[in-house]
C-alpha positions in Angstrom: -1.8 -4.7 2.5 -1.2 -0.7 2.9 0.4 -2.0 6.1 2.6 -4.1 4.9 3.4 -1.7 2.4 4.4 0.8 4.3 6.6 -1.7 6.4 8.7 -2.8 3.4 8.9 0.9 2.4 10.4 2.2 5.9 12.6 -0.5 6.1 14.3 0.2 2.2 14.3 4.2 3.5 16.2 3.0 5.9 18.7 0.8 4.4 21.6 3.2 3.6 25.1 2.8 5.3 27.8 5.7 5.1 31.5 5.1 5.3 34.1 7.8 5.3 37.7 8.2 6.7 37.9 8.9 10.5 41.1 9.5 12.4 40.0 9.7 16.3 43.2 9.5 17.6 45.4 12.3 17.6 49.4 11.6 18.1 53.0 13.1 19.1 55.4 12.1 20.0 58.8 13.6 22.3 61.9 11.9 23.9 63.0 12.3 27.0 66.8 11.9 28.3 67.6 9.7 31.0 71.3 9.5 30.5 74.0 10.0 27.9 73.0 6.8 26.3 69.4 6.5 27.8 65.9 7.9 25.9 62.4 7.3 27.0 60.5 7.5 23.2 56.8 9.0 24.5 54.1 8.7 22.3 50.7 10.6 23.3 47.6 10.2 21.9 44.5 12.7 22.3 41.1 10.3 21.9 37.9 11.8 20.7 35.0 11.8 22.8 33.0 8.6 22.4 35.6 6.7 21.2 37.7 4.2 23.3 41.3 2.5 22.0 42.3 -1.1 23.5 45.5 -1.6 25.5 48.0 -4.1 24.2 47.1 -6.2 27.2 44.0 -7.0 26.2 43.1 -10.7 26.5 43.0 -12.8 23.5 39.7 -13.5 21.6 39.2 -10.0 22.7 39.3 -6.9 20.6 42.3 -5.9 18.7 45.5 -4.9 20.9 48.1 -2.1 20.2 51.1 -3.4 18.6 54.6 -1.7 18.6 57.5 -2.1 16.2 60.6 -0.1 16.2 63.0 -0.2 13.1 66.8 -0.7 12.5 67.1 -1.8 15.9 69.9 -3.9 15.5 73.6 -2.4 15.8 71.7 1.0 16.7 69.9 0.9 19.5 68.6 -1.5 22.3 65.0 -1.5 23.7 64.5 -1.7 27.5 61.6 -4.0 28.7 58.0 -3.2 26.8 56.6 -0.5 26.2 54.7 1.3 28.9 51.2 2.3 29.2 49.1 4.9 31.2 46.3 3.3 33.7 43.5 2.0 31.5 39.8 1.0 32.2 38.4 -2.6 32.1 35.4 -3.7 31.2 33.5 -7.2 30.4 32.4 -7.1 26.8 29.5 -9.2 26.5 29.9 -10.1 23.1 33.7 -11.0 23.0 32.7 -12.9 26.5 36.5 -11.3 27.7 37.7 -8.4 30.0 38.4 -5.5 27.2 40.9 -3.2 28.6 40.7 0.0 26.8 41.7 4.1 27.1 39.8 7.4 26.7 39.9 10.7 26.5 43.9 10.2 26.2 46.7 7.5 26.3 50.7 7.4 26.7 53.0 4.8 25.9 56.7 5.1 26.6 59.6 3.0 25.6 62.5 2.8 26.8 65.9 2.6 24.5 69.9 2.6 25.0 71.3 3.5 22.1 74.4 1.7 20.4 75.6 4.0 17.7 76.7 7.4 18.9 75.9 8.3 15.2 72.0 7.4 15.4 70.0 10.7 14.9 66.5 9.7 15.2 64.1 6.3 16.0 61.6 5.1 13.8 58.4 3.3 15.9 54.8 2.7 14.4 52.0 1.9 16.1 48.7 -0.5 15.0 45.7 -0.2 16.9 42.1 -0.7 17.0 39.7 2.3 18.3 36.3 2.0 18.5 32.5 3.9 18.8 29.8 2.3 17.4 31.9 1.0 14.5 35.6 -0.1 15.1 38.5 1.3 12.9 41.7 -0.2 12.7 44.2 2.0 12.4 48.3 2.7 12.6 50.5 5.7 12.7 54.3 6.2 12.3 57.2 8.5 14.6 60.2 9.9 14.2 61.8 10.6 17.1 64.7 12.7 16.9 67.6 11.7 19.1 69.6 14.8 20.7 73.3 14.9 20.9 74.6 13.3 23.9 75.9 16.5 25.6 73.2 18.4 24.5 70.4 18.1 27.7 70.8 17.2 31.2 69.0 14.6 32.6 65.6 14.6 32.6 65.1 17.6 30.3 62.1 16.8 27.4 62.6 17.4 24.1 59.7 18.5 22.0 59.5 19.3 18.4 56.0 22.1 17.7 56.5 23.8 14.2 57.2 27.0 16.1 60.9 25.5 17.4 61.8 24.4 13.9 64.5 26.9 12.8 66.3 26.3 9.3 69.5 27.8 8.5 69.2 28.7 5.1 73.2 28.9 4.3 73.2 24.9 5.6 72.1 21.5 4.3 69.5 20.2 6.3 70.8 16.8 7.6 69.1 13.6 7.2 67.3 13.6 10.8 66.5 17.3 10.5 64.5 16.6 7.3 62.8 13.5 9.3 61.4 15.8 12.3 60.7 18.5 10.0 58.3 16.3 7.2 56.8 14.7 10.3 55.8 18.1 11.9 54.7 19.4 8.8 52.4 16.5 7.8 51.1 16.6 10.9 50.1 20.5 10.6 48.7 18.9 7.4 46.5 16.8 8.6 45.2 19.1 11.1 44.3 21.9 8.1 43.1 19.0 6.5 40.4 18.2 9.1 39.6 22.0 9.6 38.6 22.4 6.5 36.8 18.9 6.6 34.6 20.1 9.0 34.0 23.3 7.7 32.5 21.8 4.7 30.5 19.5 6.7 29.1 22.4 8.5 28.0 23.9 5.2 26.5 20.6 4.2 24.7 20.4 7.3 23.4 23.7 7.1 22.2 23.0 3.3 20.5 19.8 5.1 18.4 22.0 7.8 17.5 24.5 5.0 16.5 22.7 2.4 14.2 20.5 4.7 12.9 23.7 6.3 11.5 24.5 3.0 10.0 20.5 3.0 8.4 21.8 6.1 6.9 24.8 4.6 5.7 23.3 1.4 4.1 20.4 3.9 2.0 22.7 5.8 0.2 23.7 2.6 -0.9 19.8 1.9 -4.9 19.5 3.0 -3.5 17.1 5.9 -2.0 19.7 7.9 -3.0 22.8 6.9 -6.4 22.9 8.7 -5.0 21.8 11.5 -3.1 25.0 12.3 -6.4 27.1 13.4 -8.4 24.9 14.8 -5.1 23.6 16.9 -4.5 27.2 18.0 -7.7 27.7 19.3 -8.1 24.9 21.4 -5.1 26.0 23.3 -6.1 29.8 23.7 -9.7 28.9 24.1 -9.8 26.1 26.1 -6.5 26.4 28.9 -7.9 28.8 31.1 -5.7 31.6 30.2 -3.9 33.3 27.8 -0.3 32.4 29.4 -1.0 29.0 30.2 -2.7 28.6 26.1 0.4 30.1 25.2 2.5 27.8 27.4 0.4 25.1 25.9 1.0 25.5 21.9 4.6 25.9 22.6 5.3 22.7 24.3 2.6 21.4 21.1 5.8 23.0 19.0 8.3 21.6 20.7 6.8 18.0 21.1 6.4 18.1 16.9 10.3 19.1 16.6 11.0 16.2 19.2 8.6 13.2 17.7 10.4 13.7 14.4 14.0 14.5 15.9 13.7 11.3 17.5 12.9 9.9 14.7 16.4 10.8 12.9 18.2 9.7 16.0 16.4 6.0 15.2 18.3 6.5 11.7 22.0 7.3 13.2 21.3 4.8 16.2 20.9 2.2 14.0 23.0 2.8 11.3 25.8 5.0 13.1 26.5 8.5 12.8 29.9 7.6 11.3 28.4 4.7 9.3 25.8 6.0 7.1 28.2 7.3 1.9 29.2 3.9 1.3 25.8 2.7 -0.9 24.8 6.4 -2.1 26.5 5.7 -5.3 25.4 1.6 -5.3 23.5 0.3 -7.6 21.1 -1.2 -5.5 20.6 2.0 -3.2 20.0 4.1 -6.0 17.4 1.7 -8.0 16.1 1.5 -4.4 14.9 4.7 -3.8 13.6 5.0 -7.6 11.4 3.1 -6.9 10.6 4.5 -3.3 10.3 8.4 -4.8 7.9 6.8 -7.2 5.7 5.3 -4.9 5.6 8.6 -3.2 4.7 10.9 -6.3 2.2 8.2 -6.9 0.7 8.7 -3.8 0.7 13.0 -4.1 -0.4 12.7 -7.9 -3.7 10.7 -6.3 -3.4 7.2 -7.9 -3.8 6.1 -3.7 -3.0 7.3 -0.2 -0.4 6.4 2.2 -2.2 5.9 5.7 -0.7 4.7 8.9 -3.2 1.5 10.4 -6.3 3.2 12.0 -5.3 1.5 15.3 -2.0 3.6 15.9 -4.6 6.9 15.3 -7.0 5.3 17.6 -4.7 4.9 20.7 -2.5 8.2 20.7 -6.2 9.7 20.4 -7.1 8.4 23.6 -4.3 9.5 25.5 -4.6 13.1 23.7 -8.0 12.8 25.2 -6.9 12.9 28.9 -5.0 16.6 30.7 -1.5 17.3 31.1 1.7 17.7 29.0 1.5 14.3 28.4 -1.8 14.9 26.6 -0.6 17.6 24.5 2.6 14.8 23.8 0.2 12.8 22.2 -1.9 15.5 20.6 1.5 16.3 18.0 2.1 12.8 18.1 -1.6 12.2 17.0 -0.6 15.3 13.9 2.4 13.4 12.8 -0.1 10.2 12.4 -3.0 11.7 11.1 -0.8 13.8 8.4 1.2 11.1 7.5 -0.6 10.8 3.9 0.9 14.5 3.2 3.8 14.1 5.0 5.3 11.1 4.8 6.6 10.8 1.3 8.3 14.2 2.2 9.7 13.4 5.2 10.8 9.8 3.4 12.5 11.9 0.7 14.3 13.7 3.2 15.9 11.1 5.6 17.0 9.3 1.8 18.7 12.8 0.6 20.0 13.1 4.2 21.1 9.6 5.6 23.0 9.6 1.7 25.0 12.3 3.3 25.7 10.5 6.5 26.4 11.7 9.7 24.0 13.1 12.0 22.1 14.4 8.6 19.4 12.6 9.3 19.2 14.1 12.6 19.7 17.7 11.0 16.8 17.2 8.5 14.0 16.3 10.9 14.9 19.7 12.9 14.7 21.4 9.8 11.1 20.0 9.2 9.8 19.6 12.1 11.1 23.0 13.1 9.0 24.3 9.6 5.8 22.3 10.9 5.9 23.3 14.4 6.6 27.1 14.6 3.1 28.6 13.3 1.6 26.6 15.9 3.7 28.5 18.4 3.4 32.0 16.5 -0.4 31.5 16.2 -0.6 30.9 19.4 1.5 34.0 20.3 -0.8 36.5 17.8 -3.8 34.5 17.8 -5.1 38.1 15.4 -2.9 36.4 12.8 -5.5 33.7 12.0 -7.7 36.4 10.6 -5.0 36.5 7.6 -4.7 32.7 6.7 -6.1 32.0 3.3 -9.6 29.7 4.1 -9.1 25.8 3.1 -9.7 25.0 -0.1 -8.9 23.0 -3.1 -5.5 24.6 -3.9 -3.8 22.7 -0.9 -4.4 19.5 -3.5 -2.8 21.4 -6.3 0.4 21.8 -3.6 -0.2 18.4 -3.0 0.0 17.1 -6.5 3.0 20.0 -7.1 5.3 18.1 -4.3 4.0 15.0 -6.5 5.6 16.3 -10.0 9.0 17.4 -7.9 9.0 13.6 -6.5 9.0 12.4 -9.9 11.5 14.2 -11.6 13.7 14.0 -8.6 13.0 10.4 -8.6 14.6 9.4 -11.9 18.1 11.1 -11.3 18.4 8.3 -8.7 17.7 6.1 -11.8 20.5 8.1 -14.0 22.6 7.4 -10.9 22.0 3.5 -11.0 22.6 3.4 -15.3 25.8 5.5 -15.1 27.6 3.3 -12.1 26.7 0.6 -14.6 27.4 2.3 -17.6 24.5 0.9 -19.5 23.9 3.9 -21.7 19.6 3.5 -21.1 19.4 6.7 -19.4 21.7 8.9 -21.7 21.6 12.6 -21.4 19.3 13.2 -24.1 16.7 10.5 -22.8 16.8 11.7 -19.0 16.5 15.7 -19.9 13.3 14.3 -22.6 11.6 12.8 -19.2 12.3 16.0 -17.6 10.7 18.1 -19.7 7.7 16.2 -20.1 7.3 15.9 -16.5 8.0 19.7 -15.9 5.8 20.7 -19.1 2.8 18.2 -17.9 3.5 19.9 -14.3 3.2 23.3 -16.1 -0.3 22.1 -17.8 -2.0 21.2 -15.0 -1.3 24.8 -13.2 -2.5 26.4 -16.0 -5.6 23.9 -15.7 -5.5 22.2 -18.7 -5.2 18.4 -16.6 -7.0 17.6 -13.7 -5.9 14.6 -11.0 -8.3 12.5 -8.8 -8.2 14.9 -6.1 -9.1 18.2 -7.6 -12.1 20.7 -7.1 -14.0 21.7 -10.3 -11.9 24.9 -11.1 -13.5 27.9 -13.2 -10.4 30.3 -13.2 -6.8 29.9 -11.8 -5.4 32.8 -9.2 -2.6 34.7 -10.2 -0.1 33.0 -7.9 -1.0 29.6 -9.5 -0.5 31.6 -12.8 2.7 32.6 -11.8 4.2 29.0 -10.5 2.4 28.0 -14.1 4.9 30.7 -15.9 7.7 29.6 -13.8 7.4 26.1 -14.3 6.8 26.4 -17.9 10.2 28.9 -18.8 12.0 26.6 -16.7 10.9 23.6 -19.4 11.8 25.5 -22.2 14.9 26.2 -20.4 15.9 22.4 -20.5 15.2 21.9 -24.5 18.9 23.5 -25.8 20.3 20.6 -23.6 18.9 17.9 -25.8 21.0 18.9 -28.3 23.9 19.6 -26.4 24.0 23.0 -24.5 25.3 22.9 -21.2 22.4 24.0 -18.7 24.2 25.4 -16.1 21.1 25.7 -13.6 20.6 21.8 -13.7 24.5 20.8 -14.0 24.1 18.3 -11.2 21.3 16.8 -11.9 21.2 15.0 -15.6 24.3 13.1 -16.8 27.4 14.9 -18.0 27.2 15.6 -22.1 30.1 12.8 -22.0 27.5 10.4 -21.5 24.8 11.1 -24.1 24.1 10.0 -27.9 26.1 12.6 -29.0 28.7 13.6 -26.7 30.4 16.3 -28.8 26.7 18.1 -29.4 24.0 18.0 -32.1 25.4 20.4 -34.2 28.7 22.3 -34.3 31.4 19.5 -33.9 30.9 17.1 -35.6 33.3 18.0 -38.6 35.7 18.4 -36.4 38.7 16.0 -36.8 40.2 16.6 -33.2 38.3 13.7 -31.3 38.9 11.1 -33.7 41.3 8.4 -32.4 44.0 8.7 -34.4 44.7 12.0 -33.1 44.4 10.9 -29.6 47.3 9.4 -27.3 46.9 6.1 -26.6 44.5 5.3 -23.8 43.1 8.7 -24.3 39.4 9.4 -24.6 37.4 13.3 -25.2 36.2 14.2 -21.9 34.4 17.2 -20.9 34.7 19.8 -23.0 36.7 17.9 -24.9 39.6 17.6 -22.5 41.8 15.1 -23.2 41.3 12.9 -20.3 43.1 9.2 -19.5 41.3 6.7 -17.1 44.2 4.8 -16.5 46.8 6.0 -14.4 49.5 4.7 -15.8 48.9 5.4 -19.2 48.4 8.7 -18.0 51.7 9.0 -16.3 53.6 7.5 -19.1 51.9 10.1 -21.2 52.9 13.3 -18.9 56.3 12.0 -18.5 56.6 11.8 -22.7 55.1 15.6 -23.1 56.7 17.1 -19.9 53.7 18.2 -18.2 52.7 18.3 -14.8 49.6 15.8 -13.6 45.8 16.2 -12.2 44.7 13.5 -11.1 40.7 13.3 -10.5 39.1 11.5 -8.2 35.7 11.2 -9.6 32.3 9.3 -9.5 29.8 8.4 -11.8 26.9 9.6 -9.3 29.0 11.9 -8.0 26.8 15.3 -8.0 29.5 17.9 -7.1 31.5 16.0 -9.5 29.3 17.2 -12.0 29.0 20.5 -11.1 32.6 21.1 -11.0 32.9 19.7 -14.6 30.4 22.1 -16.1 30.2 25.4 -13.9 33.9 25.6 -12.8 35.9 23.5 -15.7 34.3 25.5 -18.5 35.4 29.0 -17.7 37.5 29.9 -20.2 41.2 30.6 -18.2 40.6 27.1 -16.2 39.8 25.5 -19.6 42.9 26.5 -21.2 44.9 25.2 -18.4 43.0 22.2 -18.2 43.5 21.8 -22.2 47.4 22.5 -22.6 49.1 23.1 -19.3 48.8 19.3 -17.1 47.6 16.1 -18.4 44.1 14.8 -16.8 43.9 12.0 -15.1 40.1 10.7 -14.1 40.1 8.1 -11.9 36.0 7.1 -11.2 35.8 5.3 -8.1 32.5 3.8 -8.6 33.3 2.1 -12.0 32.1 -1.6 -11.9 34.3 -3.1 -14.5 36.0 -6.2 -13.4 39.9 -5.9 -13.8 42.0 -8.6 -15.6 42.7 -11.7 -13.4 46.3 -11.1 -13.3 45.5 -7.3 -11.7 43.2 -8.9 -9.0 44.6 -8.5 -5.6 44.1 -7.4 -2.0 44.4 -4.3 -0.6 47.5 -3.9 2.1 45.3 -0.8 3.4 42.1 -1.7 4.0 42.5 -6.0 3.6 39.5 -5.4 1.0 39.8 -7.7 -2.6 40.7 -5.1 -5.1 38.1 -6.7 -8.2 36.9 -4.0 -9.8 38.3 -0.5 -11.6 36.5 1.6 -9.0 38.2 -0.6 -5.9 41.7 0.0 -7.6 41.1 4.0 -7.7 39.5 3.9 -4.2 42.7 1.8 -2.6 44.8 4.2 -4.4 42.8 7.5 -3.1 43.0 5.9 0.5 45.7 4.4 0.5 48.1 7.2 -0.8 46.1 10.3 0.4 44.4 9.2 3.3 40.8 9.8 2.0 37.7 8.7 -0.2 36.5 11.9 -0.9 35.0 12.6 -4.3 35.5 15.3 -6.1 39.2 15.2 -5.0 41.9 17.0 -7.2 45.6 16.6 -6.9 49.1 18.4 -8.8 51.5 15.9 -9.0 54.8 16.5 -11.1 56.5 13.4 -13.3 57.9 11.9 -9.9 54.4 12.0 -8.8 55.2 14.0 -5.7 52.8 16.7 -4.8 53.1 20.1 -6.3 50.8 21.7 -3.3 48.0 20.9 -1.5 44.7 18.6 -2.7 42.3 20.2 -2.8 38.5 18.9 -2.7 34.6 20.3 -4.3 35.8 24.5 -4.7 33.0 26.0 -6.8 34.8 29.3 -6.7 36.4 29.9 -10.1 39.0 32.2 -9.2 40.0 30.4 -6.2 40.2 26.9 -8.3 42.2 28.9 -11.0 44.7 30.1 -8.5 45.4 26.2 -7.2 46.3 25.4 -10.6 48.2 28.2 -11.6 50.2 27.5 -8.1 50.9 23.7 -9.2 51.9 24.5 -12.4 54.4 27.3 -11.5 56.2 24.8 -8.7 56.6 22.1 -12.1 60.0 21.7 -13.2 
């Protein structure tokens, strides 16, 4: 039974797909002259590594081809023949049963046109392709090509259009083509800050990621199933490798096999799932009910009510080839750690790879070095200083009070997974209120049983506590007390991503203090309006929000937010509630929050299907994700955008900024480009 248990639990830990916007393909575009009515329209496109884009010669039944169309043709401008392609590789595709025909690294296309109109000052062509990895994307992009004057370039001369050879004359009107080349370069500069910045904030995720599960590591080699481990370990390999070197030699390879066993382990997670496929379900109802039930299990298991063991015949068999010399041997003596531990370890290191494959990516991958790297590095130092043994506190029964610890964390963690679930829904069963009341008896039972007032299963007899276990005690109960205001409506700043927003409670406007207030009742509201955090009001229809703005002559924010979105969350109560970004948030733009994951079902007559992605638009949260996609090329939440009546942007989006002063300054810039 445990067997199958643990079976149907790896396989739910696992079940999490990602999907976010991906642009491999990188494209520009020149023209070269041939003659005085001759152009060759070049288009180049820089391919990122791993990814492969399909010819338009590939066979039929096949993957998808490259497609070209060129507008206005007609009266303007002739095309010559088809559009040329550089060399590209071949190669059966088993699955397709056809010969795919397919680029890397880079591609050019050329097409050849005589133009018809001496007046024509630029070429519009767009391109729809297919590029693939491990997932396929299918994907189009759009040139303007600006056509030189006749007389201006000799034969054969290139003309290209970086952002450096743009040159505006200020006393003239820019003309119609000008304006073409120069919003085409400039989006494109865009789109490159845009993915700049991307990635820096992926970094920084990634680096959360590794450092958070470094501390999993930590706390794990304080659990009774590994900590015993580390000196007896040590002195097997200084004791019994014939020398001090080679003993060394010995315990680091031990280290490095631990960081690899569990490495590996998140690779399995991004091979299977992709390292660009794992977001989509982290805010779906199913995931997050999912791994409720999941973290459960596991703080079940650390609280004592049973223990989570791998079969007796996996121990058995990586025992016997530990038994036997060699690297190998010392392979399978980590790999026997990682089984033997697995009681203490394994709801740990199943909490991570759900907090990490949710972030997709290589996450996964991140988080197991992280961990392992945590597990695996006193082994080495021990083995270093072996005189550092002498200070290791003696085994005892306070590695089952960090057991049981990890158990409380698992629990409370486990039910804002739960919150995640009823908000998506909007079922109002885990309100604020209700979900900071489980907190704090969670955190204030957590708090009892370090100051010995409970004991688990598990736990020695216990005639005194020791002033560290005193201290956690003190911590654990301030922090408890801490969380109390919040049930009647304070904002708990230290927490602000974790329970729901006050929005979503039994008494949204807090306990005390507003409720004689007239200024959220509906009659004073515009229509479609609604109180939103701190009492902004907030429309959740486009539209009606538009309309609204154009009536009172303010500019537009629109929000791009979730239900389950965390940073969502934090924004809204550590960065909207400062006082200067509150005022402009009150009475300088109208607010616009669109939540992507809302599951309403739209009217019939709204139903329709997307001309971006080919998707059935059914619910609210599909319309606002088309129209984040669709119109700004992403589905990232939080995502915050200035429009003015004509809904054109007033500057740049502008995505999760925690930094008060540097969010302030966006808005202030928006506002002051309004007119």
């Amino acid at each position: 039974m445990k067997k199958v248990l643990f079976f149907l639990i790896t396989i739910l830990a696992f079940a999490n797909l990602n999907a976010q916007i991906v642009n491999p393909v990188k494209w520009s575009s020149r023209v070269e002259k041939i003659s005085d009515a001759e152009f060759n329209l070049i288009m180049e496109g820089k391919i990122e590594d791993g990814w492969h884009m399909y010819s338009q010669f590939t066979p039929e039944n096949g993957p998808l081809p490259a497609e070209f169309k060129f507008e206005n043709a007609k009266g303007n401008y002739e095309l010559i023949g088809k559009v040329k392609e550089s060399p590209y590789k071949k190669q059966f595709n088993e699955v397709f049963e056809v010969d795919e025909y397919y680029f890397e690294k880079k591609v050019t296309f050329t097409q050849k046109v005589k133009i018809t109109n001496p007046k024509l000052t630029s070429i519009k062509g767009k391109i729809d392709f297919q590029v693939c990895k491990e997932v396929c994307i299918n994907q189009d992009n759009t040139f303007n090509f600006a056509l030189p004057k006749i007389n201006a370039a000799t034969k054969g001369e290139i003309i290209d259009v970086p952002v450096t050879d743009i040159n505006i004359d200020s006393t003239k009107t820019a003309t119609k083509g000008e304006k073409k080349v120069i919003d085409s370069v400039v989006k494109q500069k865009v789109d490159e800050i845009k993915s700049y910045v991307t990635k820096k904030e992926e970094n920084k995720s990634l680096w959360t990621i590794f450092f958070l599960a470094f501390l999993g590591g930590l706390a794990a080699l304080l659990t009774p199933c590994v900590f015993p481990m580390i000196p007896m370990t040590v002195s097997f390999f200084t004791k019994h490798s014939g020398s001090r070197q080679k003993g060394i030699a010995n315990a680091i390879f031990y280290g490095i096999s631990i960081i690899v066993i569990y490495v590996v382990l998140g690779l399995i997670i991004v091979g299977v799932f992709g390292a660009e496929a794992l977001n989509a379900l982290s805010t779906g109802v199913a995931f997050n009910i999912i791994f409720f039930i999941i973290l459960v299990f596991f703080a079940l298991s650390f609280l004592g009510a049973f223990e989570i063991m791998l079969p007796n015949s996996w121990a058995n068999k990586v025992d016997r080839q530990a038994g036997k010399s060699g690297v190998i041997a010392i392979f399978f003596m980590a790999l026997a750690l990682a089984i033997v531990s697995f009681s203490c370890t394994g709801p740990i290191v199943g909490t991570l790879l759900v907090e990490s494959a949710s972030k997709g990516g290589i996450a996964p991958i991140i988080g197991m070095l992280g961990f392992s790297s945590a597990i695996a590095l006193p082994f080495m130092l021990f083995a270093l200083f072996p005189t550092w043994l002498n200070s290791l506190p003696k085994s005892g029964g306070w590695m089952n009070s960090v057991k049981v610890s990890l158990g409380f964390l698992e629990l409370a963690f486990a039910f804002k997974f739960l919150s995640n679930a009823d908000l998506v829904l909007q079922m109002h069963l885990l309100e604020r209120e209700v979900f900071l009341a489980i907190w704090i008896a969670i955190f204030g039972t957590w708090a009892l049983y370090l100051f010995g007032k409970i004991t688990l299963p598990h736990d020695s007899p216990l005639s005194h506590i020791s002033v560290g276990r005193l201290s956690l005690g003190l911590l654990v109960l301030s922090f408890t007390v801490y969380m109390i205001p919040g049930l009647f409506g304070a904002p708990l700043k230290l927490i602000s991503a974790f329970p729901p927003p006050q929005t979503y409670s039994e008494s949204p406007r807090g306990f005390f203090g507003h409720s004689n207030s007239t200024s959220g009742e509906k009659s004073d509201l515009p229509e479609g309006a609604v109180l939103g955090e701190h009492d902004i009001v907030t429309f959740h229809d486009y539209d009606k929000g538009l309309a609204y703005a154009k009536k009172v002559n303010k500019p537009i924010m629109i929000d791009f937010t979730g239900y389950a979105c965390v940073n969502c969350r934090k924004m809204e109560i550590n960065v909207w509630s400062d006082e200067k970004v509150l005022d402009v948030l009150k009475n300088k733009v109208v607010l616009i929050s669109l939540y992507v994951d809302d599951k309403r079902e739209l009217p019939e007559n709204e139903r329709t299907i997307s001309k971006t992605t080919g998707k059935e638009i059914v619910t609210y949260g599909n319309k606002w994700t088309d129209f984040i996609i669709s119109k700004y090329k992403t589905n990232t939440q939080p995502y915050y955008v200035l429009t003015d009546l004509n809904e054109n942007n007033l500057n740049e989006p502008i995505s999760y900024t925690p930094n008060i002063d540097e969010y302030l300054a966006w808005l202030n810039d928006g506002i002051s480009k309004f007119k």
